[in-house]
KEVOKE-825677 format. One record per residue: x, y, z of N, C-alpha, C in turn; residue in one letter. Coordinates in steps of 0.1 Angstrom, whole numbers, padded with zeros to 4 digits, always signed. Example, Ala and Ser with C-alpha at 12.3 -4.5 7.8 and 13.67 -1.06 7.14 Angstrom:
<rs>
+0132-0057+0078+0123-0045+0078+0132-0033+0078A;+0128-0022+0071+0137-0011+0071+0129+0000+0079S;
</rs>
This chain:
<rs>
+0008-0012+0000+0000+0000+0000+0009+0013+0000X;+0020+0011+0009+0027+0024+0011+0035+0027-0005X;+0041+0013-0012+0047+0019-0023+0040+0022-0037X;+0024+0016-0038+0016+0025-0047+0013+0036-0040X;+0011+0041-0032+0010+0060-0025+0019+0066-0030X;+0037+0059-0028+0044+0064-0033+0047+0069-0046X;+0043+0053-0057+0043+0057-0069+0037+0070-0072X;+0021+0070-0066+0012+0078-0073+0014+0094-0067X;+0023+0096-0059+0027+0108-0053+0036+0116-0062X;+0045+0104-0069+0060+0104-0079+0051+0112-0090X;+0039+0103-0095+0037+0108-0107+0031+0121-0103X;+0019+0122-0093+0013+0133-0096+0021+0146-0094X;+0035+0144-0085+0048+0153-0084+0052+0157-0100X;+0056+0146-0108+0052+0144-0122+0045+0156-0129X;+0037+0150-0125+0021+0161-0134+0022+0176-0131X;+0024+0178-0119+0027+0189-0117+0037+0200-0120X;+0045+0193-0125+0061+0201-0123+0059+0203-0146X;+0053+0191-0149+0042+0193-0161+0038+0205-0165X;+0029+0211-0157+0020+0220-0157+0028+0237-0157X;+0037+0233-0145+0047+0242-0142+0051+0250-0156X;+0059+0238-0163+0065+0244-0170+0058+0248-0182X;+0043+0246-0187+0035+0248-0199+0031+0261-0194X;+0029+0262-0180+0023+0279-0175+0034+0287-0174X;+0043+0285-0179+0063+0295-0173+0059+0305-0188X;+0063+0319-0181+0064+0323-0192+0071+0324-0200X;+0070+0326-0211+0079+0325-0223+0084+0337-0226X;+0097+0334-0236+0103+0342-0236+0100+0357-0241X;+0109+0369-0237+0101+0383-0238+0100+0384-0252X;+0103+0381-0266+0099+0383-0279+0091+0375-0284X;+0089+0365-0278+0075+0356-0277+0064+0367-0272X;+0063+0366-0255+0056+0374-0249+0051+0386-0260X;+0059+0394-0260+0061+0406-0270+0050+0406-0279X;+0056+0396-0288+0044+0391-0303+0031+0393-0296X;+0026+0382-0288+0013+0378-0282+0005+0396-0277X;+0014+0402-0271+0009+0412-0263+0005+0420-0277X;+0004+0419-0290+0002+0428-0299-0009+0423-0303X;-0019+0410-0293-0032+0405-0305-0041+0407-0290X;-0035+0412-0282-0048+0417-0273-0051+0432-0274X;-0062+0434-0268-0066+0449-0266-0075+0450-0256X;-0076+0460-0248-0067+0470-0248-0052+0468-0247X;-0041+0470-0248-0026+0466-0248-0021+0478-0239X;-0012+0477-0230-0001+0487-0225+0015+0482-0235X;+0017+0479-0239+0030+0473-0247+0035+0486-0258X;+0043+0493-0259+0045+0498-0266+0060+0498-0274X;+0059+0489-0286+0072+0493-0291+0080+0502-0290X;+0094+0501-0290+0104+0511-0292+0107+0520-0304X;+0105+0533-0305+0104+0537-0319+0118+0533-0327X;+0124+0526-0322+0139+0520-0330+0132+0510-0336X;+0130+0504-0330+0122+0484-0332+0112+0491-0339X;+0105+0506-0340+0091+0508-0353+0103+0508-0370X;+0113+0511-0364+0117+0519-0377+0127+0509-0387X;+0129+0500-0376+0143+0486-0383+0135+0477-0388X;+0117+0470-0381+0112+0461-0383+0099+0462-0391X;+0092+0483-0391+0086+0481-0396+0071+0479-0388X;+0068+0472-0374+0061+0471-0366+0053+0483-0368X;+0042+0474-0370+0029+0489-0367+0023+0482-0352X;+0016+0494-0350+0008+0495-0332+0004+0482-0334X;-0006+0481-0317-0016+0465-0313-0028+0473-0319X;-0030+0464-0326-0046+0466-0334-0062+0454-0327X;-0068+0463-0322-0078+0449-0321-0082+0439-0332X;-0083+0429-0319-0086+0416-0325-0098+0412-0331X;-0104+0417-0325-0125+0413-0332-0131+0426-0331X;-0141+0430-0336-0148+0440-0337-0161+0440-0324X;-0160+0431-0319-0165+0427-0302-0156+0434-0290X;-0146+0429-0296-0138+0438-0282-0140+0453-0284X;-0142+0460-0301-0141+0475-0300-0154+0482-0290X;-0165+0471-0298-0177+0478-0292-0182+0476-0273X;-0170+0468-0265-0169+0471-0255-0159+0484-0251X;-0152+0490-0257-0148+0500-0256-0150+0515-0246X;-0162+0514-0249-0166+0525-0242-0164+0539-0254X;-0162+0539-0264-0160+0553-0269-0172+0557-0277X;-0176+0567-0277-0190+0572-0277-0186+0572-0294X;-0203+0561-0297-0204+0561-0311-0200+0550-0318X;-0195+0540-0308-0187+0527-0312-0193+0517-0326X;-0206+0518-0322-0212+0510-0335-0213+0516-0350X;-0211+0532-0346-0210+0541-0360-0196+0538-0366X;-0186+0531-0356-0176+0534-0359-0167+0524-0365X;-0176+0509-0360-0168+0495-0361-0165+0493-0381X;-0174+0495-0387-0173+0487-0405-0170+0498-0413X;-0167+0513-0407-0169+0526-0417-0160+0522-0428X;-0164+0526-0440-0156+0523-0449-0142+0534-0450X;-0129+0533-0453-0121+0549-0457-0112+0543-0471X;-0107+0552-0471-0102+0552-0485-0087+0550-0486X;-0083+0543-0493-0064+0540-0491-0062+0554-0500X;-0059+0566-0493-0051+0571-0503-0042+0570-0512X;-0043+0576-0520-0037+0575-0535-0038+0564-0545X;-0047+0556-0542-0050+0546-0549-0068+0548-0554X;-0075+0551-0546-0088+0559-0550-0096+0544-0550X;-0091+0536-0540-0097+0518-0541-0102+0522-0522X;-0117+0519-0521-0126+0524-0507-0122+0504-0503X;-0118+0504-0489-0113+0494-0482-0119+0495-0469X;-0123+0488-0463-0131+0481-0450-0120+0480-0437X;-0121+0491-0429-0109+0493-0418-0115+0500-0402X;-0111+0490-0398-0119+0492-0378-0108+0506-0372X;-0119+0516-0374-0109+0524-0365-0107+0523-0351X;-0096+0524-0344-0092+0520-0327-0103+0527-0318X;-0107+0518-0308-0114+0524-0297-0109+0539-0291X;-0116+0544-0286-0109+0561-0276-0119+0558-0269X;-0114+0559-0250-0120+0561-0239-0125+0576-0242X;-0137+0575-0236-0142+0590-0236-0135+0600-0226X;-0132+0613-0232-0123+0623-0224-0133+0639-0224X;-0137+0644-0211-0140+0656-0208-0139+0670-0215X;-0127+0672-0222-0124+0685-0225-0113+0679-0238X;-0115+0694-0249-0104+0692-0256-0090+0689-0255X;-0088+0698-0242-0074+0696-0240-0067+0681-0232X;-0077+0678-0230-0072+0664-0227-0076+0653-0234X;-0080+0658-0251-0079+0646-0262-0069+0651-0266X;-0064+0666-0265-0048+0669-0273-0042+0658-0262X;-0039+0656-0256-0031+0650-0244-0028+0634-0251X;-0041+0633-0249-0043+0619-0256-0036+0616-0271X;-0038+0626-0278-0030+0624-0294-0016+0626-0288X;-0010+0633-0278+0003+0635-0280+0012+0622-0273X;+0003+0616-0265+0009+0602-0260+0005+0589-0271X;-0003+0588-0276-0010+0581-0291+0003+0573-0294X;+0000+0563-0297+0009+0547-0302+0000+0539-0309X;-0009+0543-0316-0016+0537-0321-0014+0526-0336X;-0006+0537-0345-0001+0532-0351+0016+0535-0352X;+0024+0530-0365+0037+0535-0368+0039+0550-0368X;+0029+0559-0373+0031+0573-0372+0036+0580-0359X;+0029+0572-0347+0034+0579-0335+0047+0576-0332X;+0055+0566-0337+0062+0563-0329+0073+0573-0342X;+0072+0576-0350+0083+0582-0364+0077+0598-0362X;+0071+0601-0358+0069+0620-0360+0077+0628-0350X;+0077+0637-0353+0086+0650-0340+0077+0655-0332X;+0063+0661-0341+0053+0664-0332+0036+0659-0332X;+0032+0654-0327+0017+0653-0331+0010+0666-0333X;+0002+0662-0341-0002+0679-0349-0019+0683-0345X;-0027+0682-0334-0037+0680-0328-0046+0690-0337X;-0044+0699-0335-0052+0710-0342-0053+0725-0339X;-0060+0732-0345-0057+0748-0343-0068+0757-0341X;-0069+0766-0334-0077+0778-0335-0095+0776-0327X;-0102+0777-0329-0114+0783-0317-0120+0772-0317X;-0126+0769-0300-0127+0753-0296-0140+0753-0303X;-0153+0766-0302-0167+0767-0304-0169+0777-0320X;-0155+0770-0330-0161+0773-0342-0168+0770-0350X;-0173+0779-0359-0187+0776-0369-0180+0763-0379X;-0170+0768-0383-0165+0757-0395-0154+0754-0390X;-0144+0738-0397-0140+0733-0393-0134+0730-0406X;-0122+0730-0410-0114+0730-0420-0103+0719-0417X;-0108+0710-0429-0100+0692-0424-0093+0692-0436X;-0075+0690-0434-0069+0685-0448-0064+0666-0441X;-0054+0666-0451-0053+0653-0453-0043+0648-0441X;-0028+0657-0438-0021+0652-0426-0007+0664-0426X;-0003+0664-0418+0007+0670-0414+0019+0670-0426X;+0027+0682-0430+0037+0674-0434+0049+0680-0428X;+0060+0686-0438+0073+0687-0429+0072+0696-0419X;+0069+0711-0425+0067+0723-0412+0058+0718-0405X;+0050+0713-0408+0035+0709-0394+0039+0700-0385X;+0046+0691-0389+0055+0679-0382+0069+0686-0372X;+0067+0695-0377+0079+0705-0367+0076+0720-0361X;+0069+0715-0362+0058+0729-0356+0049+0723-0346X;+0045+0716-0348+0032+0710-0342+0018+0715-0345X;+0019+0723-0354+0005+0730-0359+0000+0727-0373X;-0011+0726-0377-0013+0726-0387-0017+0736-0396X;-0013+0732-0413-0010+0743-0421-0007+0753-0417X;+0009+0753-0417+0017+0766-0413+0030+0763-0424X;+0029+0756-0437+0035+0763-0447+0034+0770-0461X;+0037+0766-0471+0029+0775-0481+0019+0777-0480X;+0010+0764-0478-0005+0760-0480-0012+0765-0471X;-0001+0764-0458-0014+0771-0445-0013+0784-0449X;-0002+0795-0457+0002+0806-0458-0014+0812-0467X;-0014+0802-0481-0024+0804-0485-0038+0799-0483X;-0038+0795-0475-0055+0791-0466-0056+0803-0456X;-0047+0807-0446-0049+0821-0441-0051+0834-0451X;-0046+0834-0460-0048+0843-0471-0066+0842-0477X;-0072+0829-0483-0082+0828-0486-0093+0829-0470X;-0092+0825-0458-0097+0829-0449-0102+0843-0447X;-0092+0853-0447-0093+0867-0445-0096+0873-0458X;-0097+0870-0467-0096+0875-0482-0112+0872-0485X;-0114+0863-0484-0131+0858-0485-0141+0860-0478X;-0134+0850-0466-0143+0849-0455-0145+0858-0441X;-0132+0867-0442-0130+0877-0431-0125+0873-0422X;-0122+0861-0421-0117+0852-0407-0106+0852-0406X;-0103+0854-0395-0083+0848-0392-0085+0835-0387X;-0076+0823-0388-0074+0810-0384-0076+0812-0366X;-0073+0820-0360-0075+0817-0347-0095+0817-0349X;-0107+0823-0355-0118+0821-0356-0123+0807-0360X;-0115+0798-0370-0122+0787-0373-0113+0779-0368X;-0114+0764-0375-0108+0752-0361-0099+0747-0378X;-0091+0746-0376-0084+0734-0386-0073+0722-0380X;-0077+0711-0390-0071+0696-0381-0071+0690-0398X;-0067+0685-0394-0064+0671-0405-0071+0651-0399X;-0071+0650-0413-0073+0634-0411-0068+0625-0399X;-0054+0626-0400-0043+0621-0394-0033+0630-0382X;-0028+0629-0372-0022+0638-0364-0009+0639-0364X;-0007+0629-0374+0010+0627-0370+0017+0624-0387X;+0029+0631-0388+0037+0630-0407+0037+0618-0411X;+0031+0615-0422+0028+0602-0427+0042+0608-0439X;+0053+0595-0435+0068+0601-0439+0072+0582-0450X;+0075+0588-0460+0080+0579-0472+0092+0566-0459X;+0102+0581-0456+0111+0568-0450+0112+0576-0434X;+0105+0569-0424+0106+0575-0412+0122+0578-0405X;+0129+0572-0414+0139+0568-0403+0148+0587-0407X;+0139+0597-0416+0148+0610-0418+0138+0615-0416X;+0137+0624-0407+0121+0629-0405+0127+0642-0407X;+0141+0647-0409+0145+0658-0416+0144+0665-0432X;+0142+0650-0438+0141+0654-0453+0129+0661-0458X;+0136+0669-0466+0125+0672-0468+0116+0662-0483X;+0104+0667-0491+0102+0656-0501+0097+0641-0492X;+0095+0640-0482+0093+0629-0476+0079+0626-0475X;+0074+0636-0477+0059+0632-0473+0049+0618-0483X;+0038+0616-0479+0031+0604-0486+0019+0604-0480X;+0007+0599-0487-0004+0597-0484-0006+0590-0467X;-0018+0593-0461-0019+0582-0452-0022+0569-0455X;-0023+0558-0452-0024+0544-0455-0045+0545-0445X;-0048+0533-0450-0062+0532-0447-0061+0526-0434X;-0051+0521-0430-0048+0513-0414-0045+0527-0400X;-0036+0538-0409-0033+0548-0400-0048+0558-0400X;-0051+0558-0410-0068+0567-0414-0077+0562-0402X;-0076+0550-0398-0085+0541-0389-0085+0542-0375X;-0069+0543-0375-0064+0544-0361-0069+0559-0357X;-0069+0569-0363-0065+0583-0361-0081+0593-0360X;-0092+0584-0370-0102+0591-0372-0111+0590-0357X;-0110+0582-0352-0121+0585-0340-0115+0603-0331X;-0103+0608-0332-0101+0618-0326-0105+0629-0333X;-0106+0628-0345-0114+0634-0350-0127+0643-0349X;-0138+0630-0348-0148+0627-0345-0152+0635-0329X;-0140+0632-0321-0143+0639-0306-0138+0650-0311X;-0130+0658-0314-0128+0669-0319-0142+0678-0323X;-0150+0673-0333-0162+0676-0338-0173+0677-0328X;-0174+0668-0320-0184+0667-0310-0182+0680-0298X;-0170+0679-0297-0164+0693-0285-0168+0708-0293X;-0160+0705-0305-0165+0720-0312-0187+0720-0316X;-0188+0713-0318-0201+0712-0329-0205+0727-0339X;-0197+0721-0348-0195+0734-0359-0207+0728-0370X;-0210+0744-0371-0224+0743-0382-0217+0737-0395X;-0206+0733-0403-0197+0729-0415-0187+0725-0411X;-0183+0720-0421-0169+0711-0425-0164+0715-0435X;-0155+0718-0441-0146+0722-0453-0139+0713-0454X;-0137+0700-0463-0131+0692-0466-0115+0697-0479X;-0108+0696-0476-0094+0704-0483-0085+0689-0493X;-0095+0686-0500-0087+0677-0511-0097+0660-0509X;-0087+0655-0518-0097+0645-0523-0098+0631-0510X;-0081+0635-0499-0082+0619-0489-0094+0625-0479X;-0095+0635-0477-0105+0639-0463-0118+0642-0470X;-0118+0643-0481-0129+0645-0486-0139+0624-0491X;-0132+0621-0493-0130+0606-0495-0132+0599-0482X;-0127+0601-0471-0128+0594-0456-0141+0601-0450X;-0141+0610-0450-0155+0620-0442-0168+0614-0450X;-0168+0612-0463-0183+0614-0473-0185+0599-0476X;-0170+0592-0470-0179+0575-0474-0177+0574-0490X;-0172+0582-0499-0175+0576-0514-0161+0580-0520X;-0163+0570-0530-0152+0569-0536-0149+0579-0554X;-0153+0592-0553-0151+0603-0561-0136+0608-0560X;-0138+0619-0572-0122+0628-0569-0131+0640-0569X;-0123+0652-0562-0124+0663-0557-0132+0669-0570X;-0127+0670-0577-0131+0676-0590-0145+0674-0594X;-0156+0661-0595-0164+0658-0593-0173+0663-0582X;-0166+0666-0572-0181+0665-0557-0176+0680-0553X;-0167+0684-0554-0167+0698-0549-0175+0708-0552X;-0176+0721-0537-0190+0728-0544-0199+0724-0539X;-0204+0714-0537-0219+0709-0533-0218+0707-0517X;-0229+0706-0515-0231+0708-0503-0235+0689-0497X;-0232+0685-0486-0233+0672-0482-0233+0672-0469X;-0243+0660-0465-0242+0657-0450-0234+0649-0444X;-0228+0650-0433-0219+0644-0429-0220+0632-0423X;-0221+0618-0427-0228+0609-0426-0223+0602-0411X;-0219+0610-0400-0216+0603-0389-0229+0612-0377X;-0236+0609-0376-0248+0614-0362-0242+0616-0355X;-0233+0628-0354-0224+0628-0340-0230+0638-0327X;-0246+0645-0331-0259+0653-0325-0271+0642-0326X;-0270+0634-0328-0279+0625-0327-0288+0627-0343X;-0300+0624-0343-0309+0626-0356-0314+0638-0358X;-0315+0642-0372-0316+0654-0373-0315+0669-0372X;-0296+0664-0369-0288+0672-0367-0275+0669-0374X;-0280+0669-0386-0263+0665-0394-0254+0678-0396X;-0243+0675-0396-0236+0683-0401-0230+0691-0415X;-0230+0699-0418-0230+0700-0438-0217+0702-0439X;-0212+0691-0449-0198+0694-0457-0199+0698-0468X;-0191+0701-0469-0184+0714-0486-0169+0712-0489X;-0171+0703-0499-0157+0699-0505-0149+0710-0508X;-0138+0711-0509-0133+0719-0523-0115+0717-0519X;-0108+0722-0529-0096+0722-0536-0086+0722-0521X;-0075+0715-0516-0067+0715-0510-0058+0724-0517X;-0052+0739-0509-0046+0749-0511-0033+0743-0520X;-0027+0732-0517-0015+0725-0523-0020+0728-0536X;-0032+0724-0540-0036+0723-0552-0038+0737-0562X;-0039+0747-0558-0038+0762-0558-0024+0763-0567X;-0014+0762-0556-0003+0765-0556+0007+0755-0572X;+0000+0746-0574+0003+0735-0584-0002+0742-0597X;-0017+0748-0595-0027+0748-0610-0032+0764-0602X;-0030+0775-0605-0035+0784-0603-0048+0785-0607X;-0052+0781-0618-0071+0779-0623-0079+0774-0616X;-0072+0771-0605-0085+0765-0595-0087+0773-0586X;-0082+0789-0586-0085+0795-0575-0100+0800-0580X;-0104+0803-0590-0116+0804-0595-0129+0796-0585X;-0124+0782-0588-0133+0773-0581-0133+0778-0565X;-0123+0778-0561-0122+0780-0541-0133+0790-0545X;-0124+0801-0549-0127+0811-0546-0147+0811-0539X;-0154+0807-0553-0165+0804-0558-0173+0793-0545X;-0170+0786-0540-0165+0775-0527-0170+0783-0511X;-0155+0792-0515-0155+0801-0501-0169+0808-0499X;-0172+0815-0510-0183+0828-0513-0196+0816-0508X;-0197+0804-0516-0209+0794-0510-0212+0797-0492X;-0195+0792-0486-0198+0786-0476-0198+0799-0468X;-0196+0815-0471-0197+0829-0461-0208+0828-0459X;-0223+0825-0472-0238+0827-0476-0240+0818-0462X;-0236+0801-0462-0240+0790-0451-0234+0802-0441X;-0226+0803-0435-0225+0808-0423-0230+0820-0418X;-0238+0833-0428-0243+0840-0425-0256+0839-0425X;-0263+0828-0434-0277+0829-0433-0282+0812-0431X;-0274+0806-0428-0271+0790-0425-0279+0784-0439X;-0285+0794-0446-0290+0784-0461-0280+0781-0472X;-0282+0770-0477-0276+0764-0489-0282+0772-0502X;-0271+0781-0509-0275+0786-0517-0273+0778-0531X;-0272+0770-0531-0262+0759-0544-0269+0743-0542X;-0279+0747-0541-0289+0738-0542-0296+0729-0536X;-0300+0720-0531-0305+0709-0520-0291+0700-0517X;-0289+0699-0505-0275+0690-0498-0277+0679-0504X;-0269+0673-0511-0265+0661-0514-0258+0651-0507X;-0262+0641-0507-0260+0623-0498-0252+0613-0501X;
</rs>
């Protein structure tokens, strides 16, 4: 009796020391990998390890985990379609959860700690946004590039030079009266590892568009601006859901297909020409011009003079 007790003590000692070792953890680039397929994640790559390997952020795993999230709007937010820039091909992309935050300044807070995607970890500065928290319009381009990436503000080089020019020139407004932000918060850079070059800039990708657009969206909800001024074809493309070029939809008047006031309270966007584009083809200041004058009429008498809002 005593030396079956024995045996069966040996094995279950056995079994145990089994178990031990299937529960030990494994090693830290093991660990590592795994910690990138959960969410929420504290893990944050090293921006060396973003720039040698290439590693983009922890992305959620199912569209079940987003909508436990907590961020206001989650189910508006889980299948939105956006658009891969520069390719003009509309692709199916989960933008990241955002805990809900009280005040603007502690969503800038939030973008300036942001690891969401590879952008955070390659920029100088996150480029949150500019000028009056409770403005009427809201002027969105595509992403930061060299000076905004080193500045930390947006459009403040040629293009911002000439969007404050058409501001005051048209509309009466200085940039400190309206709000402008971009798609993306952070320099979407050809080769991260020179964030001095200049020529480096590139479209956003539809995975960084995804990560980046819900701050957006809180951005919009803190301000609740009577318009949107979409500034070229990627923000005009990501905001409207369709897959057109500027040239086509600009000028008209559109609703902003995200209920961020609940029903029957949409927002109206008004495409038109990213200032870059100005500065390339001078014949399109015609068009702004013509754009701007629409959208003084919306802000001074909130009517659409350019026909019934289009969907």
């Amino acid at each position: 009796m005593k030396r079956e007790l024995a045996e069966a003590a040996k094995d279950l000692a056995a079994y145990v020391r089994t178990l031990d070792e299937n529960l030990a953890e494994p090693p830290r680039s093991v660990a590592t990998k795994k910690l990138c397929n959960i969410w929420p994640v504290d893990f944050e790559p090293s921006r060396s390890d973003v720039r040698r390997a290439g590693l983009q952020a922890c992305k959620p795993n199912s569209a079940k985990a987003q909508a436990k999230s907590g961020w206001p709007g989650d189910a508006e937010f889980l299948c939105r379609n956006t658009s891969q820039a520069g390719t003009g091909k509309v692709l199916q992309s989960l933008p990241m959860p955002l805990p809900a935050v009280s005040t603007m300044d502690s969503l800038a807070e939030k973008v300036r700690k942001c690891r969401k995607c590879g952008l955070g970890h390659a920029r100088l500065n996150a480029v949150f946004g500019v000028g009056a928290y409770k403005a009427k319009v809201v002027f969105v381009g595509e992403g930061p590039g060299f000076q905004e990436d080193h500045q930390g503000e947006p459009f403040v080089g040629r293009s911002g030079q000439l969007l404050d020019k058409i501001l005051e020139t048209v509309l009466g407004f200085k940039r400190s009266e309206v709000y402008i932000a971009n798609i993306v918060k952070c320099h979407p850079m050809k080769n991260p590892e020179n964030p001095e070059s200049h020529g480096n800039d590139r479209p956003p990708t539809a995975e960084e568009i995804s990560a980046c657009r819900p701050y957006l969206d809180e951005q919009l909800r803190f301000i609740k601006p009577a318009c949107i001024v979409t500034l070229g074809s990627v923000p005009t493309r990501v905001l409207l859901n369709i897959d057109k070029g500027i040239s086509t939809v600009r000028g008209r008047w559109y609703d902003y297909p995200v209920e961020l006031f609940g029903p029957g309270h949409p927002i109206k966007v008004l495409p038109t020409y990213h200032p870059a584009a100005l500065l390339r083809n001078p014949n399109l200041k015609r068009d702004v011009w013509e754009d701007m004058k629409a959208l003084k009429s919306f802000l001074e008498t909130g009517i659409n003079r350019q026909g019934p809002a289009c969907r």
